[in-house]
Each structure stands twice: as C-alpha cells, then as structure tokens.
N, C-alpha and C positions, 0 to 999 in steps of 0.2 A: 504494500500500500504506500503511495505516494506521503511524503511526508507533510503537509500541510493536513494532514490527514493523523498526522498519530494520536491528537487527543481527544478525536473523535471517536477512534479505534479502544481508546480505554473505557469513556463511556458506554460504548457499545459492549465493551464485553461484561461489563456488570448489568446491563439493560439482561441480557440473556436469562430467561426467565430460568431459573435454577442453578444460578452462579453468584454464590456468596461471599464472602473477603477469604474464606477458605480455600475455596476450588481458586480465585481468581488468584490467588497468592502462588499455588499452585503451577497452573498454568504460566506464570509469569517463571515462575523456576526454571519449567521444562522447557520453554521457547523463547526466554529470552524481553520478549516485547508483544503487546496487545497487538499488533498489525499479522505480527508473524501466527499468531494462533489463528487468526481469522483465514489465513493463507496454508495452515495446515489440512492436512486429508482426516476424514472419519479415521480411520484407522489409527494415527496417529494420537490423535486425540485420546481414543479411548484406551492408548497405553498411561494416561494420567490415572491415579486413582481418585475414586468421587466421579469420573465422568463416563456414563452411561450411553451405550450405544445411539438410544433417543437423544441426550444432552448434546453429545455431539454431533449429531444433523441438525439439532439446533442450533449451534453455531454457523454451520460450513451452509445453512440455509438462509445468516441471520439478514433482511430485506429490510430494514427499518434503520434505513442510514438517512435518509432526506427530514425523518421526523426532530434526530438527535442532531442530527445540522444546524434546523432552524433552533433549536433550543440551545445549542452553544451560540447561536449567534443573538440569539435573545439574553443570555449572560452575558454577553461582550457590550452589548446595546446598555445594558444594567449598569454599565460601571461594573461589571463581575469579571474574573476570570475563574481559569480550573489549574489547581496545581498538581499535578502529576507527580507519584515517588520518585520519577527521576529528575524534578525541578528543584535545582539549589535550594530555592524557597521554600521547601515543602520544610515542614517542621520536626527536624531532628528528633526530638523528642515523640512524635509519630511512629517515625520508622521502627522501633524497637518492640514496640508495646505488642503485647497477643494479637491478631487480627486488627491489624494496623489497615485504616482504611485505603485504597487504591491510589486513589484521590481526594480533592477538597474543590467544592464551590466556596470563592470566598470573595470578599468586597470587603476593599481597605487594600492594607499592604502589611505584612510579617517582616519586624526588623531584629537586629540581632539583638536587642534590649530585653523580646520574648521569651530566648533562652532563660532569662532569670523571672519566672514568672509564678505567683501561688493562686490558687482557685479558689474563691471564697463561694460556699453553697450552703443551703436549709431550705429551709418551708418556704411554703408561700402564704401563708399567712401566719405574718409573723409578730409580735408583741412588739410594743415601741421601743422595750428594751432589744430586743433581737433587730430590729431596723435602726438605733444607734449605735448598734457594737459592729453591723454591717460597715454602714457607712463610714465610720471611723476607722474601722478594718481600712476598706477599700482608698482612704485618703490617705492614712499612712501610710501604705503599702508604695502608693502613687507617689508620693512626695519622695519615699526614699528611692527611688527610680524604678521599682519594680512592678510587674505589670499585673493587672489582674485577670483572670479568668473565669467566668461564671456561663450561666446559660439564659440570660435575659427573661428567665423568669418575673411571676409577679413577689415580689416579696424581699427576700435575702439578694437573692439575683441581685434584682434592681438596684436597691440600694446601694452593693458595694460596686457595680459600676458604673450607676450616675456619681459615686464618689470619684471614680477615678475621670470620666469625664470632664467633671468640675471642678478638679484640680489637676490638670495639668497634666495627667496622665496618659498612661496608655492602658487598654483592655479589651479582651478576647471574647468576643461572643458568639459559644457552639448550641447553633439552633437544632431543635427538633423538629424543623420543616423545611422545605425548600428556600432558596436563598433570599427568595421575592416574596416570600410571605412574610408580614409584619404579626409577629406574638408575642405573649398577648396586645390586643389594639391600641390599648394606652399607652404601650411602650412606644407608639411611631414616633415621637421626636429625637427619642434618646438610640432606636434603630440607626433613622438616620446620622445620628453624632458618630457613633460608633466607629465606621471607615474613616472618619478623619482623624481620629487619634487610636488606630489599632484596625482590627478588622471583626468582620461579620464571617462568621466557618457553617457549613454544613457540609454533609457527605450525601445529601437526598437531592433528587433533581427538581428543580424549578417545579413549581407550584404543589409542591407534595404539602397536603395538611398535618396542621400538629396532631399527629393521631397518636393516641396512649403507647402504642408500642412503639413509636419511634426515639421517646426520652431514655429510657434505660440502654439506648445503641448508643446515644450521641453521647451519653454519661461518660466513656468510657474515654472519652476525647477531651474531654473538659481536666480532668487526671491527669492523661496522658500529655498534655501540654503545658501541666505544673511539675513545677519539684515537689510541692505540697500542697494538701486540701485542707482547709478550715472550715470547719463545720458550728453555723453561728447556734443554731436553733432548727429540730427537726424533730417529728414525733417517732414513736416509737415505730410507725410503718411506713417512714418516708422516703420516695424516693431518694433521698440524699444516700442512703444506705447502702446502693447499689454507685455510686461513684465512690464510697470511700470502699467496698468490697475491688475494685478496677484499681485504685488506686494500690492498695494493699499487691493485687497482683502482678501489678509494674514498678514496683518497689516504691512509692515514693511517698513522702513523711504524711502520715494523718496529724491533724491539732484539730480541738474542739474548745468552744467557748464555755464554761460552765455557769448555767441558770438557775434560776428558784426552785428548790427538791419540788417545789408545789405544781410548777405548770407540764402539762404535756409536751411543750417542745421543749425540754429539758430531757428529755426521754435519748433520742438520739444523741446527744453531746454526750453525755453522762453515761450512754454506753460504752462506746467509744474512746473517753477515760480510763474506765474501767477494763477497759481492753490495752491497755497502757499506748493509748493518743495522748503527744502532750499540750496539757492542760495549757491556755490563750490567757494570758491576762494582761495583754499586751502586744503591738507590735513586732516587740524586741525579742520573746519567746520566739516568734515564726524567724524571724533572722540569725539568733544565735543557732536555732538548732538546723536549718539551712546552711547553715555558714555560710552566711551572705554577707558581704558587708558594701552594699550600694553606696556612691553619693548622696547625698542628699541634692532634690533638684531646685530648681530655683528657679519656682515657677507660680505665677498671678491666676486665679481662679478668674474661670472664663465670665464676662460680663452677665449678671445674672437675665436680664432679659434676653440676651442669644441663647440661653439656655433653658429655661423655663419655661412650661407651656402656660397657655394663656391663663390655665384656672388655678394655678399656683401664683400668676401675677395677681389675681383678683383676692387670692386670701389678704393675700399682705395690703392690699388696698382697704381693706374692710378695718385697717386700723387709722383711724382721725386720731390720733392722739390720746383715745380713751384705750385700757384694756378691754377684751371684747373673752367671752365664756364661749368653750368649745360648743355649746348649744346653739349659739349666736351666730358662729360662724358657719355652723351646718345650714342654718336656715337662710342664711343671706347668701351664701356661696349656691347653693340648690345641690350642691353635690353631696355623696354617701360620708354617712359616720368613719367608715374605716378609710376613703378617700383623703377625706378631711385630716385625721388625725395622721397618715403617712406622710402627707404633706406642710402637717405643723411639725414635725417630728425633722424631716429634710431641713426645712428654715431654721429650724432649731441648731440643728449642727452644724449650720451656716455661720452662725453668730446673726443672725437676721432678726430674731424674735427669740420673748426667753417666755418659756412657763413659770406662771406665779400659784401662790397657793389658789387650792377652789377652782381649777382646768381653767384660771383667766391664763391669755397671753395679751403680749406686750413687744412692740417693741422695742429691740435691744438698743441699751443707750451708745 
C-alpha cells in the first residue's frame, strides 16, 4: 500500500470487526506494519494465533477504505490528528503498558513536559471537600510544572483540570468517546481549552458515544500516561477502582487522599490506604515519592472571563457588595443546588469569594 496511505491502513485494521489490541498487537509482530497485513494471503494470516480462517477473509476482503478516509479527513478538518506506535509523538509511557492501544485520536499537541505527569481521579459526584482537594491537587501539581491527567469527567475530573487550565498549566484528557464528542455537555468550554495547553486522547473513532463500557478501556490510558494516580474521593464501587487496579498492573505509584470515616466516598481512598497507597496530605507526598523535583513555573492565571462560562460570571455578579446565602444564589442564578455550590467552591479557590459562617458568601477582600 502506497504510503500516504499507512495511517489509514492502521485504522482499518482495528475497524476489522474481530481485531482487538490483542490480535492487532499480534499481527503487527508477525508483518511488521498495518499495510503489509492487508497485503498478506489467507493462508498466511491464519499462521497468527487468534486469527480464524473466517477472520482472515475478513481482512484480505476488508472494502471499507472510502468510509475511514472520509473520517481521517474529518479529524484533520477537526484540528485532530492520529498518532501511530510508530510516531515519535506517541507516548512512551503507552508503548509499554498491557494492551497498549495501536493508536490515538488526539487534539492538542504531547510535549516532553508529559513524561512527568500524575492522574488525578474519583467520583463524580463529589463533596466540596473532594472538589477542593481536587482542585488544589491539580494547581499545585500545574505550578510545579507537572502535568495532569484525568478523564474530563463530571466531578474530581473537572476540577483538577480546570485547575491546571487556570493556572498555567498543562493537562491530559483520555475520553471515553470519540474525539468530536463533547462529555459530559457542560464541560464544552473547558473541552475546548484543553488543546491549547495539552491535548484531548481517545482511542474510539469519531462520533462513538460515551457508552458505559467504553470508561473502564480508556481507564487504563489515563495510568498509563502517569507515573502516578491520586485518588481524591471514590465510593466503595467506583469506577476509579479499575484505573488504580491498570495502574497497579503497569507499575506505577497509587496515592489517595484520606476523608471523613463518615462519608461514602471515603470508601475508595481508605481502601487503597489500606492497601499501602500512600496517604496525600499534600503536594509534596506525590513529589517526594515520584522523585520529582520540577521547577516551579512562573506563571499568571488565565484572565478569569477567557475562562469562565457565562453562568459562573453571573454568580459573582449576584454580589453588590452585600453577602448573599447559598439559597439566594440558587434562586437568582436559576441554576441547580449542586451547580451552584461547584461553582462557589471553584471561586473559592480562586481567592475570588470566601465563605462566611451561615452558607453566606462574600466577596474576597
């Protein structure tokens, strides 16, 4: 196959309906390169193990080159590309892992700063305390130059990488959808920020939905691209559980934040402890036992309104100079209780606004 043609050739052979990172791993051993498998005979093929008489005229049949055309050419139109195992760019810390995937759709750009990177992960519906220790996580992390990694989740996600966003950072976001789908929907501003300071990763093609069994694949990528997982807040049956089990398998450091014995997402951290993760009460914990020792960077949080969606500029408007009750502010904003309070919780650790006793806020002097 023509070379203009090779990284269509790698798409194409995971398109192959019964060719998973296993076989395609596989095949890449025995021939060398995607183009050359597609240029092998049956026969040849089915000297692979894993691949079946049928699987292999699946291939030497595969007729569905014009539809993955248009669709790399719809990634290229995206601001997307595709990085191939054999692309400098692809991320070293990839190549190594169990069932390292083929390739990546991604938007942004991977610099060598990501090598030194940790994955902040939990619930998604998290405690205000779990979305300050987030966010805090994620700013420190950022300031001493190192990048973070989450999956753009609602919750933990969020928070610790609109922190690195907002300060100056850089941060990894491995979706469980197609590259062009925006999840969850309130995340579309901080989607878009994302490629300008780091990038957007999936391993699913264009337009695939966040459907339940794609998180625990993409989990295993989020690990894979840290030296270490931090685990803020997770219940006892949270998906987090299956990124720190991927992580465990690819050797790389678990840490957990430890919470109130009282609440359920104290469940996950506290396990994980107890499983000798070590305990977060700080920063400095994830650095000393990385042995990292980053710069510190020297860098101005981005202007709050390039960054803030409209309805987080509208809380802060709702202060005249009086303190205003979280009740207040639900009813005037028209937005949800858990809305509201993730977004006094962000301004909070802004220095923007401070909480007073009685759920008044204020702005901070």
């Amino acid at each position: 196959m023509a070379d203009p043609f090779e990284k269509l050739a790698w798409v194409a052979l995971r398109t192959v309906p019964g060719i998973g990172v296993v076989l395609f791993q596989r095949l890449l051993k025995r021939f060398g390169r995607p183009e050359a498998v597609f240029e092998a005979s049956a026969a040849e093929l089915g000297e692979v193990k894993g691949i079946s008489a049928k699987l292999a005229q699946a291939i030497v049949g595969f007729k569905d080159w014009p539809r993955l055309d248009r669709e790399l050419e719809r990634l290229t139109a995206g601001g997307g590309d595709l990085l191939t195992q054999e692309d400098p760019d692809f991320p070293e810390g990839l190549r190594t892992i169990p069932y390292p995937p083929p390739f990546l759709y991604i938007k942004g750009r991977l610099t060598n700063q990501d090598r030194m990177a940790v994955a902040v992960v939990g619930t998604r519906k998290p405690s205000n305390y779990g979305r300050k220790v987030s966010y805090r996580l994620g700013r420190e992390l950022s300031l001493k130059g190192v990048t973070v990694v989450s999956g753009l989740a609602r919750g933990i996600d969020t928070a610790a990488q609109r922190a690195a966003v907002e300060n100056g950072g850089r941060t990894l976001a491995v979706l469980g959808c197609g590259l062009d789908v925006v999840y969850p929907p309130e995340n579309g501003q901080l989607y878009e920020a994302i490629p300008r300071c780091g990038a957007l990763i999936s391993e699913f093609p264009l337009g695939t939905p966040p459907e339940g069994r794609n998180f625990p694949v993409r989990n295993r990528l989020i690990s894979g691209l840290a030296l270490g997982v931090v685990i803020v807040e997770a219940g006892s049956q949270s998906g987090t559980h299956i990124t720190a089990r991927y992580a465990l398998e690819q050797g790389r450091e678990i840490f957990a934040v430890p919470g109130p014995i009282d609440s359920p997402n104290s469940a996950g951290p506290h396990y994980w402890i107890q499983q000798g993760a070590r305990l977060v009460g700080g920063v400095e914990d994830i650095l000393t036992e990385l042995r990292l020792s980053p710069k510190p960077k020297d860098t101005t949080p981005r202007p709050l309104e390039s960054i803030l969606p409209v309805e987080e500029d509208a809380v802060i408007a709702q202060f005249q100079g009086e303190p205003k009750q979280l009740e207040e502010l639900i009813v005037s904003t028209g937005l949800p209780v858990a809305e509201v309070m993730s977004r006094l919780t962000i301004l909070e650790l802004q220095g923007l606004i401070r909480e007073m006793p009685g759920k008044f806020y204020t702005l901070a002097d």
